[in-house]
C-alpha positions as CSV (number, residue, x, y, z in Angstrom):
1,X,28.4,30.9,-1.0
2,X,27.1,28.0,-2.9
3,X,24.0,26.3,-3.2
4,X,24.4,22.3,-3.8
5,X,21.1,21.4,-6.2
6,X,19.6,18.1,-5.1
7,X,18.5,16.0,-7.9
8,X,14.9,15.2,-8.3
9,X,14.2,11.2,-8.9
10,X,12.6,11.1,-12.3
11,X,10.5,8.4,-11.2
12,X,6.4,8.2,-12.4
13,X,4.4,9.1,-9.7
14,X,2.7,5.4,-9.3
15,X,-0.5,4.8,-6.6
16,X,0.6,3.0,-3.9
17,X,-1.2,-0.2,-2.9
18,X,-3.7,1.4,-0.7
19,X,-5.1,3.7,-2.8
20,X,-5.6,1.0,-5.7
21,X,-7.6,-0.9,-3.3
22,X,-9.7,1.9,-1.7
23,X,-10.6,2.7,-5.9
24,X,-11.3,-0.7,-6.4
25,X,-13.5,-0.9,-3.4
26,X,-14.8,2.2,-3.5
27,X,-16.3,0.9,-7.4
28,X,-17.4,-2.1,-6.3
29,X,-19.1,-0.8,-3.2
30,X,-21.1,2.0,-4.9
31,X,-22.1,-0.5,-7.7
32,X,-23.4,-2.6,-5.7
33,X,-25.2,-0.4,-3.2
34,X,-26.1,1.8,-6.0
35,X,-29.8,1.6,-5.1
36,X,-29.4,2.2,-1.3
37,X,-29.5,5.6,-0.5
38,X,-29.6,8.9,-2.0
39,X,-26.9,11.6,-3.5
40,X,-25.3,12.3,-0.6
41,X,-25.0,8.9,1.4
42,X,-23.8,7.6,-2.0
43,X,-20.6,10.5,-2.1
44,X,-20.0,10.3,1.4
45,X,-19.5,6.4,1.0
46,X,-17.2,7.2,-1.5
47,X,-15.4,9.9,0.5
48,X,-14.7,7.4,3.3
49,X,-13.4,5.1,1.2
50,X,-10.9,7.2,-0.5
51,X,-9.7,8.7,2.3
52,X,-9.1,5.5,4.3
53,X,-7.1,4.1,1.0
54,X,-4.9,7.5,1.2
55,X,-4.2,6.4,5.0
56,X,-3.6,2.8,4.2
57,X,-1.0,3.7,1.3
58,X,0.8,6.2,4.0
59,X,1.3,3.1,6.6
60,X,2.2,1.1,4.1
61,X,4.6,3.3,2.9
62,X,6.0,3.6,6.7
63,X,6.1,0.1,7.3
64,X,8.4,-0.6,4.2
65,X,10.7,2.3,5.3
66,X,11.0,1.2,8.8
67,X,11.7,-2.0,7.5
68,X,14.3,-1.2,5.3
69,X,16.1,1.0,7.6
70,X,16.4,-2.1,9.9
71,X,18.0,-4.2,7.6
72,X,20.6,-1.3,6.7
């Protein structure tokens, strides 16, 4: 019995949109609310953020799959 390999793409592992933006705002938003608060409001701002820029890169992601798909 034989065991066919399937090729792994060699292809960068590159941040999708989503996640760039949730950095981005994630920076701008603790710089400038870097006053309000203490410690923990300040990580737990940046926990949200994060974690809705993971979500937003995963629909986007979707979307442009779907999309494709529909055009095949």
């Amino acid at each position: 019995m034989q065991i066919e390999r399937v090729e792994q793409s060699r292809r960068r592992w590159l941040p999708t949109a989503g996640i760039v933006a949730s950095i981005g705002l994630g920076i701008w938003v603790g710089w400038t609310f870097a006053n309000v608060g203490g410690f923990v409001e300040q990580i737990a701002l940046w926990v949200g953020v994060l974690m809705a820029g993971f979500g937003g890169g995963r629909l986007f992601r979707r979307s442009l799959q779907s999309r494709r798909n529909r055009q095949r």
